[in-house]
C-alpha positions in Angstrom: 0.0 0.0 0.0 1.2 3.6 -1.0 1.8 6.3 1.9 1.5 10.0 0.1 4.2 11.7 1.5 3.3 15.1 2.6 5.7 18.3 1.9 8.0 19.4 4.7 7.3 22.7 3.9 4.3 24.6 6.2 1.8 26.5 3.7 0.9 30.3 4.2 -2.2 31.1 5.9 -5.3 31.5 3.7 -5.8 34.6 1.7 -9.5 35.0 3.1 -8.5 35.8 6.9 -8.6 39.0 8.4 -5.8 41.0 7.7 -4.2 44.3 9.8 -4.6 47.4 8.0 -1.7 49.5 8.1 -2.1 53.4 9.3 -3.0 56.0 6.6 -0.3 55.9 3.8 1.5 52.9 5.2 1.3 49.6 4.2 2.0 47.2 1.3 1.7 48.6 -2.4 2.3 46.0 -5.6 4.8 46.8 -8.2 3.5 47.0 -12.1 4.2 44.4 -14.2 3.9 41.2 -12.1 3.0 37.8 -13.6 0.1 36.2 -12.9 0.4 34.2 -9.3 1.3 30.4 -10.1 2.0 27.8 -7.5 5.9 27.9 -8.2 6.2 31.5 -7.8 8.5 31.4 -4.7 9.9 27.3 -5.2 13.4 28.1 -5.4 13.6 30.0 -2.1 14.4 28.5 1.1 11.2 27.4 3.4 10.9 29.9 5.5 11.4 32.5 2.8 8.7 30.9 0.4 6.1 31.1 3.5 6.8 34.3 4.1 6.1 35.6 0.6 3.1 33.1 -0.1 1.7 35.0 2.9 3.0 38.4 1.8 2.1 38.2 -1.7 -1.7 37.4 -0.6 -2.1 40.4 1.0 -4.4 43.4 -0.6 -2.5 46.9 -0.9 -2.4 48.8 2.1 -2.2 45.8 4.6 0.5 46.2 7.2 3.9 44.6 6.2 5.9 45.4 9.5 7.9 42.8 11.2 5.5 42.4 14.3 2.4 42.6 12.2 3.8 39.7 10.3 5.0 38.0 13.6 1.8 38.3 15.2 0.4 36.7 11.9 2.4 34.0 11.3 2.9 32.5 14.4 5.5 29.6 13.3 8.1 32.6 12.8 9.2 34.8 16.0 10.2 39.1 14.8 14.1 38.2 14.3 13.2 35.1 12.1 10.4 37.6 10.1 13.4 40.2 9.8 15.6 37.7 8.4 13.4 36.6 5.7 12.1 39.6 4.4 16.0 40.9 4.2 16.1 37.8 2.3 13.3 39.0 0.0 14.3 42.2 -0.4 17.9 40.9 -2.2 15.9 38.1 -4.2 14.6 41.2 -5.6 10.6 40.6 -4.3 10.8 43.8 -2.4 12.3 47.2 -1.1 11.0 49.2 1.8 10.7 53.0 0.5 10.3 56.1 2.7 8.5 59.0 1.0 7.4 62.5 1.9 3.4 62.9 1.6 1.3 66.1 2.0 -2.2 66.4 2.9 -4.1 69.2 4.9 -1.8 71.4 4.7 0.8 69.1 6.7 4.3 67.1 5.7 4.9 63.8 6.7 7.1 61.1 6.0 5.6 57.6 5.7 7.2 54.0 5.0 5.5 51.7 2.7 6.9 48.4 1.1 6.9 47.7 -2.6 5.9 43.9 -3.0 6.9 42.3 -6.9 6.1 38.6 -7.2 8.2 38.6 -10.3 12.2 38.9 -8.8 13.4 41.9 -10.1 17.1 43.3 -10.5 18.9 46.2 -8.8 18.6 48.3 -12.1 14.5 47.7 -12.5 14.1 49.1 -9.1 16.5 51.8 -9.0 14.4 53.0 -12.6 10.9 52.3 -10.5 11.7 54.1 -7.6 14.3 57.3 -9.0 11.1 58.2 -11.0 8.9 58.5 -8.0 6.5 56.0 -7.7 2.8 55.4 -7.3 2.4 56.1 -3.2 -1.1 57.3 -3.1 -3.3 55.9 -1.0 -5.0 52.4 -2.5 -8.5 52.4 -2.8 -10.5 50.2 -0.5 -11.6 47.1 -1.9 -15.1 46.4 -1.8 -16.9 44.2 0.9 -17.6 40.7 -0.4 -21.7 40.4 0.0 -22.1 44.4 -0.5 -24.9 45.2 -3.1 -23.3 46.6 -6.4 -24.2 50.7 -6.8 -26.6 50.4 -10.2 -25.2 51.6 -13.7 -27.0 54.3 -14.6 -27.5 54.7 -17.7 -25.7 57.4 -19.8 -27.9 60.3 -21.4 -28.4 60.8 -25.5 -26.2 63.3 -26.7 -27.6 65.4 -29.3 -26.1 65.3 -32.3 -24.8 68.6 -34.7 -28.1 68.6 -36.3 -30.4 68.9 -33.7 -28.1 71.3 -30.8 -29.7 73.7 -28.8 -28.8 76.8 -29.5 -26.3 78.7 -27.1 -28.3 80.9 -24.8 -27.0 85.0 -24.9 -23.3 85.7 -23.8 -21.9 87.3 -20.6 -21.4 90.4 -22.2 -25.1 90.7 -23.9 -26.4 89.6 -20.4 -24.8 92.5 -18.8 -25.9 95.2 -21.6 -29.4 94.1 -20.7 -29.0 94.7 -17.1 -27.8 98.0 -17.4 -31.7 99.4 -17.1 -32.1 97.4 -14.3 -29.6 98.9 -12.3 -29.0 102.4 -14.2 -32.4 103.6 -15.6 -30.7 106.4 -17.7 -28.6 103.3 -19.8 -31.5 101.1 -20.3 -31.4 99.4 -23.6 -33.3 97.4 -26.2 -32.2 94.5 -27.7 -30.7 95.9 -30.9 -28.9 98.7 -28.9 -27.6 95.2 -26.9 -26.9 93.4 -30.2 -24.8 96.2 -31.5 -22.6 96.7 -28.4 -21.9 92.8 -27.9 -18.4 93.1 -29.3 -17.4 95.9 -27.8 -18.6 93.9 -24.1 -17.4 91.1 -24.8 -13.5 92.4 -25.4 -13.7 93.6 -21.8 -14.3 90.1 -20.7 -11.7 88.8 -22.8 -9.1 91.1 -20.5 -10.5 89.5 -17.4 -13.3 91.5 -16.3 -16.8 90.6 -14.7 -20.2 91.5 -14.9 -20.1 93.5 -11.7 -16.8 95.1 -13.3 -18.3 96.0 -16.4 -21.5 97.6 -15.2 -19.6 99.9 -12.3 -17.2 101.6 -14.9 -20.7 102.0 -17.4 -22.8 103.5 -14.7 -20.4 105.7 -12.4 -20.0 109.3 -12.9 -23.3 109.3 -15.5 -24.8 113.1 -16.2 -28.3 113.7 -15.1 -29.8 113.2 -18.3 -28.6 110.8 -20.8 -30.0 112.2 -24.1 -29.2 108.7 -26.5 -28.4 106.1 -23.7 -26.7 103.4 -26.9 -24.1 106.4 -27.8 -22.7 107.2 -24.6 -22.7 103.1 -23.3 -20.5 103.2 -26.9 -18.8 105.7 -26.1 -17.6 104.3 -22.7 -16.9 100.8 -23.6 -14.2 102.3 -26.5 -12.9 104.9 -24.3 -12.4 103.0 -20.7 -11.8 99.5 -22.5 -9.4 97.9 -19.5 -5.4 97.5 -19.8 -4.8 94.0 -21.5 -2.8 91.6 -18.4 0.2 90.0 -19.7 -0.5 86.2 -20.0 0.7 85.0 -16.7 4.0 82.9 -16.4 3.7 79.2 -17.0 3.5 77.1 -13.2 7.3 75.4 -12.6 6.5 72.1 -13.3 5.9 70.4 -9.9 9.4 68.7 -8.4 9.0 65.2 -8.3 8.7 63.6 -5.2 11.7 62.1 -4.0 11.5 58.4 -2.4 14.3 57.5 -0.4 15.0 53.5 0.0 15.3 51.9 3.3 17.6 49.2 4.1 16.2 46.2 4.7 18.4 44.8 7.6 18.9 48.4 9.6 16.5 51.3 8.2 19.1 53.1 7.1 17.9 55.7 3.7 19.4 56.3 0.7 18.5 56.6 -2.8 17.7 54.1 -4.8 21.1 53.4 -6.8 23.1 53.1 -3.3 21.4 50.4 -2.0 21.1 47.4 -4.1 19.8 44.5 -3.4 17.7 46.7 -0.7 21.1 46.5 1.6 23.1 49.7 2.4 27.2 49.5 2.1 27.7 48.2 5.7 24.7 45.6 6.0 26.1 44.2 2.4 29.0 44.0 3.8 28.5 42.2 7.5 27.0 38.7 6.7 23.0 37.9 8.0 22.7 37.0 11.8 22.0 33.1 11.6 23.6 30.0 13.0 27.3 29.4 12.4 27.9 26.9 9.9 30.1 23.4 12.2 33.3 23.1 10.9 33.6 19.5 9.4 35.9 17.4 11.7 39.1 15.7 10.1 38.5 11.8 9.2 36.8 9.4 6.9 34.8 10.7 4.5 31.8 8.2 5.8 32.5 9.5 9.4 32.1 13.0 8.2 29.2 12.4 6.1 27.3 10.8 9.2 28.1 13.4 11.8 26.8 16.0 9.1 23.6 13.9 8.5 23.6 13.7 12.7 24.0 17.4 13.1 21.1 18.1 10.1 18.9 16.5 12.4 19.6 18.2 15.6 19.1 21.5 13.9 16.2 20.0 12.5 14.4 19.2 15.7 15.5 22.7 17.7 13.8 24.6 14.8 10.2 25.7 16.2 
């Protein structure tokens, strides 16, 4: 009779559990360009590695990716173990922790996020993703299995060329008809209107209002206003406003800077001086894990049996 053998490895928690949100513009955010997810995305890393990202890779955008989130998640794993893999990720190229300046309200704050890739990317893709500024606003919610759908509603006819409405009067026709209504000596009909239109309208073209328009008609007026069309002609020619220099084209807006973290100490930098996610000195120092037994002089059958021997031990003290 056949035993099935089951795999060593443990597998990540389901995707459907409750997950910690992380704080307002914190949290996990996906790099573009990912494959889809396949079951041998992470099969060439090491087991506690693969676990980690099965997890990690699971998780929606904006779910907390800190080492005692992800502790307190995966309990097989204590926070120094959690550390050690995702410094792991991060030079497999699945990751890199990114600090970044965001403004809302008025206020400046720094934020750190973590950039997930399920594809393994190289020092010079990130470096060109991150020097560019990337994508940190905040992801949008995802929707509430079980919620009711908001109804399509459907789009409006658009009239066609043949059938528009006609455009209703202009600004500047609109405020030659008011004039009698707030200046009874200027009050005039709609020809008088029709024939000063152009001369209205350049005022508006310059900047002006309404309000603007009908103050410098109506101030400093005689008492009696013998033709009412000549003198509101005579006005708009002679106190036609300054024409305003077109204003200065807005500096284009600096882009926003993102500043890599290390993934062993925190320490920033920009994106080209850390690869592999590592500063200089943490690239340098080798990872914090158990010192490798130095193989004992003798047969090679001795040595290959106290090696087996000592597999095993480390085997059973792992929790």
């Amino acid at each position: 009779m056949a035993i099935q053998q089951s795999s060593s490895a443990p597998s990540a928690p389901a995707s459907s559990r409750p997950y910690r949100r992380a704080r307002t513009g914190y949290g996990k955010r996906s790099a573009p360009g990912q494959r889809p997810s396949a079951p041998t995305d992470f099969a060439l890393l090491p087991t506690r590695e693969r676990y980690v990202a099965g997890y990690v890779d699971h998780l929606p955008d904006g779910a907390a990716m800190d080492i005692k989130s992800l502790a307190k998640d995966l309990p097989l794993y204590g926070q120094m173990a959690i550390g050690t893999a995702l410094r792991a990720l991060a030079v497999a190229g699945h990751l890199r922790h990114v600090r970044c300046r965001v403004e809302s309200l008025g206020q400046s704050r720094w934020v750190t996020l973590t950039f997930w890739s399920r594809t393994a990317r190289d020092n010079e893709w990130w470096a060109l993703q991150l020097a560019g500024g990337a994508d940190v606003g905040e992801p949008e919610p995802e929707a509430a299995k079980g919620e009711p759908v908001a109804p399509v509603m459907p789009q409006q006819r658009v009239p066609e060329a043949s059938e528009a409405v006609p455009a209703g009067p202009s600004p500047a026709y609109l405020a030659l008809a008011r004039l009698g209504r707030v200046e009874p000596r200027l009050a005039l009909s709609a020809a008088d209107c029709a024939a000063l239109e152009s001369l209205a309208a350049t005022w508006f073209a310059r900047g002006v209002d309404a309000d603007y328009l009908t103050r410098a008609l109506t101030s400093g007026l005689p008492e009696q206003v013998g033709s009412p069309v000549g003198l509101v002609r005579r006005r708009l020619a002679d106190k036609a406003p300054a024409r305003l220099p077109d204003a200065a084209p807005a500096p284009d807006a600096p882009v926003r800077a993102l500043l890599v973290e290390c993934a062993d100490c925190g320490r920033p930098g920009p994106p080209g001086a850390l690869p592999d996610g590592l500063c200089r000195p943490c690239r340098q120092s080798p990872p914090a894990g158990p010192v490798e037994p130095v193989e004992p002089d003798g047969p090679a059958a001795e040595r290959d049996i106290e090696a087996h021997m000592r597999l095993l031990r480390e085997k059973l003290r792992m929790p």
